[in-house]
VMD Tcl script that draws the C-alpha trace (Angstrom):
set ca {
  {-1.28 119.45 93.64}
  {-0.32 120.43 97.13}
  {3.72 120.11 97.56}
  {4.98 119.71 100.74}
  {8.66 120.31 100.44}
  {10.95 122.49 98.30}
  {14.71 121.30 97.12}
  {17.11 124.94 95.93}
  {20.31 124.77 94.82}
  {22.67 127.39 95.74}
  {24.73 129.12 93.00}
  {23.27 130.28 90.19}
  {20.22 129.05 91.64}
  {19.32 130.77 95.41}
  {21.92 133.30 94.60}
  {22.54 135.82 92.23}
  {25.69 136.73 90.04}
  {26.99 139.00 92.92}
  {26.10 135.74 95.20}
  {23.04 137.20 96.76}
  {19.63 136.41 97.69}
  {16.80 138.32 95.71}
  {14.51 140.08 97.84}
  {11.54 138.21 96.47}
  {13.60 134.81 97.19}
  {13.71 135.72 100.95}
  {10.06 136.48 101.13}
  {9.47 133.52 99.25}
  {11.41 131.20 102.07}
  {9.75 133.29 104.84}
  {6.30 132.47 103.11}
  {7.23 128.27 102.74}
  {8.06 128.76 106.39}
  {4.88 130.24 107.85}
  {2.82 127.31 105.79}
  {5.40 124.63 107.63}
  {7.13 124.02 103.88}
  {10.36 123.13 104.57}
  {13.03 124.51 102.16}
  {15.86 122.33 102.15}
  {19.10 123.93 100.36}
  {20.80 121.18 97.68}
  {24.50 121.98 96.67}
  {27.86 120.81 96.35}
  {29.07 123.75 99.13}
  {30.27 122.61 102.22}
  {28.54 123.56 105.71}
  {31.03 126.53 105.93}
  {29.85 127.86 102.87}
  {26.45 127.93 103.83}
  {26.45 129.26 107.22}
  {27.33 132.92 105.95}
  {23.99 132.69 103.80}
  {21.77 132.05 107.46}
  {23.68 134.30 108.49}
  {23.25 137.52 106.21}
  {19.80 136.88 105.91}
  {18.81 135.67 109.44}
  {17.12 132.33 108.61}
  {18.04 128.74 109.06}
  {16.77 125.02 107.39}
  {17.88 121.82 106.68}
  {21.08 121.47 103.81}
  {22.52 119.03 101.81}
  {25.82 119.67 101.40}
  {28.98 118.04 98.91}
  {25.91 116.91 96.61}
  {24.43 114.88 98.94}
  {27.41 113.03 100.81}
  {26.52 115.21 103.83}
  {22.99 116.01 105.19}
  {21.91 118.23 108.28}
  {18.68 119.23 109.57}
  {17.97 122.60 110.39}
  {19.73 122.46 114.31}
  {22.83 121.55 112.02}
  {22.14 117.55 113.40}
  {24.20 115.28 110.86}
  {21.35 112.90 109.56}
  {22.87 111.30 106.90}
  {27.12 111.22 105.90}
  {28.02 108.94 103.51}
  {32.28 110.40 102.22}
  {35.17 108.07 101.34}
  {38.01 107.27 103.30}
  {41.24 109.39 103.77}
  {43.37 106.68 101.64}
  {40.75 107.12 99.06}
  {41.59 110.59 98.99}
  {45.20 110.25 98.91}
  {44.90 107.77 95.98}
  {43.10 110.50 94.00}
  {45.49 113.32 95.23}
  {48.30 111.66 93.90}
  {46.63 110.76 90.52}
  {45.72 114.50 89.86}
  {49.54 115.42 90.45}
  {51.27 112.44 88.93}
  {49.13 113.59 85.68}
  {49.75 116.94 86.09}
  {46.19 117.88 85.68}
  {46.01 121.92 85.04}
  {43.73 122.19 88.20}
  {43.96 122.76 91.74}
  {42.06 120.38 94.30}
  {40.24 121.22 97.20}
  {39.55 118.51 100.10}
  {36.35 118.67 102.04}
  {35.50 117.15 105.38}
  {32.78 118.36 107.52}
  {33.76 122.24 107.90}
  {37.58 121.46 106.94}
  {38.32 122.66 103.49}
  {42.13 121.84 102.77}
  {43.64 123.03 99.77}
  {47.31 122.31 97.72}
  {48.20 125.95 97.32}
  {45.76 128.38 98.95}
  {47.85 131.79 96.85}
  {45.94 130.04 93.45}
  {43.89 132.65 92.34}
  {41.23 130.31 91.68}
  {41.04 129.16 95.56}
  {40.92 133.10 96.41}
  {37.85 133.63 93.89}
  {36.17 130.26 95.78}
  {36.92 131.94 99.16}
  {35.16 135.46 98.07}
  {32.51 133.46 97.31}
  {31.57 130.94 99.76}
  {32.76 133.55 102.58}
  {35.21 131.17 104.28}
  {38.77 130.47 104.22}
  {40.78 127.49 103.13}
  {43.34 126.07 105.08}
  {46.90 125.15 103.06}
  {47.86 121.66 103.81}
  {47.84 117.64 102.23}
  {46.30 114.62 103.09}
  {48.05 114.22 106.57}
  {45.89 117.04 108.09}
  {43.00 115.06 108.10}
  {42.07 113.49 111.42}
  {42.43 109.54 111.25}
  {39.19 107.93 110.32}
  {38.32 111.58 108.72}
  {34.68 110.81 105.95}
  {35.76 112.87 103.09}
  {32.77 114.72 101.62}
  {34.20 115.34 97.94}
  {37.49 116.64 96.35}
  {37.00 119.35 94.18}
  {38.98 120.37 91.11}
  {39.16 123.57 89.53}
  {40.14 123.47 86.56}
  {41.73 125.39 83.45}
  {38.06 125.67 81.14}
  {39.94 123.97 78.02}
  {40.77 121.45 80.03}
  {37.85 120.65 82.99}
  {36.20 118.04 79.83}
  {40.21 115.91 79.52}
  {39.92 115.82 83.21}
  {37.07 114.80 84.39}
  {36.84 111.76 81.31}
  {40.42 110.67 82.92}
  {38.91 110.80 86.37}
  {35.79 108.77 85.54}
  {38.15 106.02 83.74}
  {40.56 105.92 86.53}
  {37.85 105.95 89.80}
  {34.80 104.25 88.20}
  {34.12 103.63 92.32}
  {33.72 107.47 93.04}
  {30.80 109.49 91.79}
  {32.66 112.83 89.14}
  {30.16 114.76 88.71}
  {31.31 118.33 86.41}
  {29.42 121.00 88.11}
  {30.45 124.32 85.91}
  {32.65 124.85 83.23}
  {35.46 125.19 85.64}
  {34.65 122.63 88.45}
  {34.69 118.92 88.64}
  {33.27 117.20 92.08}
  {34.45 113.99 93.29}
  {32.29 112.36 95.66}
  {31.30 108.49 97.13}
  {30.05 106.13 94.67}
  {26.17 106.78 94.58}
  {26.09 110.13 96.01}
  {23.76 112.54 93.85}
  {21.23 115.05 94.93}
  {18.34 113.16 94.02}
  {19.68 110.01 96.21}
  {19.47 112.93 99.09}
  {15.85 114.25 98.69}
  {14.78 110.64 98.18}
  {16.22 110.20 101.62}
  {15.37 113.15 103.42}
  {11.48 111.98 101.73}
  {11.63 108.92 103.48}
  {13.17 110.25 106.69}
  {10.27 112.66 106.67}
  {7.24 110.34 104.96}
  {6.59 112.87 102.73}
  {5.82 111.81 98.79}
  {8.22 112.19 95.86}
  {5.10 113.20 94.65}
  {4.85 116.40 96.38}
  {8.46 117.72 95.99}
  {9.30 120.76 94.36}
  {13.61 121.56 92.78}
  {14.96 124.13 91.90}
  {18.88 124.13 89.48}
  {20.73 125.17 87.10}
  {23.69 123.32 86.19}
  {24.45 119.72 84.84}
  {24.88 118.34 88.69}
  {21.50 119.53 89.37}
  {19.63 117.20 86.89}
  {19.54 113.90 88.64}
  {18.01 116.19 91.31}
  {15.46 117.77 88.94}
  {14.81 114.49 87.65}
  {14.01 113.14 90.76}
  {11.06 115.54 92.06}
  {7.88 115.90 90.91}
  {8.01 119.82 90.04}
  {11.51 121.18 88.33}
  {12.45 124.09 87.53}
  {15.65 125.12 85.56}
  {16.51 128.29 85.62}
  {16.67 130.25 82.68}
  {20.37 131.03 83.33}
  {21.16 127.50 82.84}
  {22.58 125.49 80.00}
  {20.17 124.98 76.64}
  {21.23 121.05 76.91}
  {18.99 121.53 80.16}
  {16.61 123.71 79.25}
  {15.87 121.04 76.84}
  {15.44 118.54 79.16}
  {13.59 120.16 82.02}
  {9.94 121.58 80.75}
  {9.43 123.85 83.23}
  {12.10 127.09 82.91}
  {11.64 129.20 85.30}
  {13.42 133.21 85.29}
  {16.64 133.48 86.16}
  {18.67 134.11 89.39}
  {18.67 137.55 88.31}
  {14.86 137.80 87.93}
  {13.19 136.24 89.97}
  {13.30 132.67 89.22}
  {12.59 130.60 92.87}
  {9.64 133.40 93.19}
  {8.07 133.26 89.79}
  {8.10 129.32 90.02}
  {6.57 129.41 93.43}
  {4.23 131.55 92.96}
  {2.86 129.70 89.55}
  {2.29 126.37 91.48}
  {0.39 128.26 93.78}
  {3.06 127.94 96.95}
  {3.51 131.53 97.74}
  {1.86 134.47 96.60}
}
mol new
graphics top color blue
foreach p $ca { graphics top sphere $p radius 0.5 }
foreach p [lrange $ca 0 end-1] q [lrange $ca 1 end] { graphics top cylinder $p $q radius 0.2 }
display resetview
């Protein structure tokens, strides 16, 4: 089989535990480049949390960002953005605190990342991260007629399961999506990573056929269910591992490389 395009998510996945890129990942994108695969990055990151990657490592290519409520080609051209409104936001705001949810949100909008109390230590590990900062604020410093990409909670561990099972039976319009032990994504009815690469497929007329994903985490699998090659990394949950045939070595090892190279896409 000859794929044509490859799908990567970003943590855990493209990066490493210390949020790196492997050396053998970069060679691997600068090998899909020179055979004109594109390698389109899938995650629930915002814009700003991606441009530090291009950055570091001097490349650039198309991204899906807030799990597919947001899509840019590789000159950073919005091709697809598809967020809820700013009273939708403010509806779910004021749920989280009138519950009194152990969690702190996040609001994202384009390359505006608002947040309730920006001295949680749990914003400051996010920052360290992603490499960008979060502005303190509410609701009212979105722009009128602002698209909200997703609201993100992070969330006490003993608690992210209680949360996001309220959330689902409160917004059954949004899309809650739990994307770590720690993090629950709120996004547009209908948005998933797999509803993005069948998009960017038909945008680009290439087959579902010939895609390639790489994940590891629970709001990868619609994505990995969705191409025609998956891999989950080996550093991902068993319940996946059980689900996905094809594990590939983890983000410590390897993994986007090894799988590559054993469909015959780089060598």
């Amino acid at each position: 089989m000859d794929y044509e395009i490859v799908f990567c998510d970003v943590d855990g996945t493209l990066l490493n535990n210390e949020h790196r890129m492997l050396d053998s990942t970069i060679q691997a994108i600068k090998q899909l480049k020179a055979k004109d695969v594109p390698f389109v990055i899938v995650t629930a990151r915002g814009p700003s949390g991606i441009y530090p990657i291009f950055k570091r490592y001097n490349f650039t290519c198309p991204m899906v960002c807030y799990s597919g409520a947001l899509v840019m080609d590789e000159q950073g051209n919005v091709l697809q953005s598809n967020g809820f409104s700013r009273k939708t936001a403010a509806t779910v705001i004021h749920f989280i605190e009138a519950e009194q949810f152990d969690c702190t949100w996040n609001i994202y909008s384009m390359n505006m990342w608002i947040v309730n109390n920006k001295n949680d230590s749990r914003v400051k590990r996010e920052e360290s991260i992603v490499e960008a900062e979060a502005t303190e604020g509410d609701i009212s410093d979105l722009p009128a007629g602002a698209n909200v990409g997703k609201i993100l909670c992070m969330c006490n561990p003993k608690q992210t399961g209680a949360i996001e099972n309220a959330l689902k039976a409160k917004f059954p319009c949004l899309s809650i999506v739990r994307s770590s032990d720690i993090l629950i994504e709120i996004m547009n009815k209908g948005i998933s990573k797999g509803g993005s690469i069948r998009f960017l497929c038909d945008e680009w007329n290439i087959g579902l056929d010939k895609t390639v994903g790489f994940g590891d985490h629970y709001n990868d699998l619609d994505m990995l269910e969705t191409v025609a090659m998956p891999f989950i990394m080996e550093n991902g949950p068993e319940e996946l591992k059980a689900k996905i045939e094809n594990i590939t070595l983890s983000n410590e090892s390897d993994g986007i490389y090894y799988g590559l190279k054993k469909i015959g896409l780089v060598e």
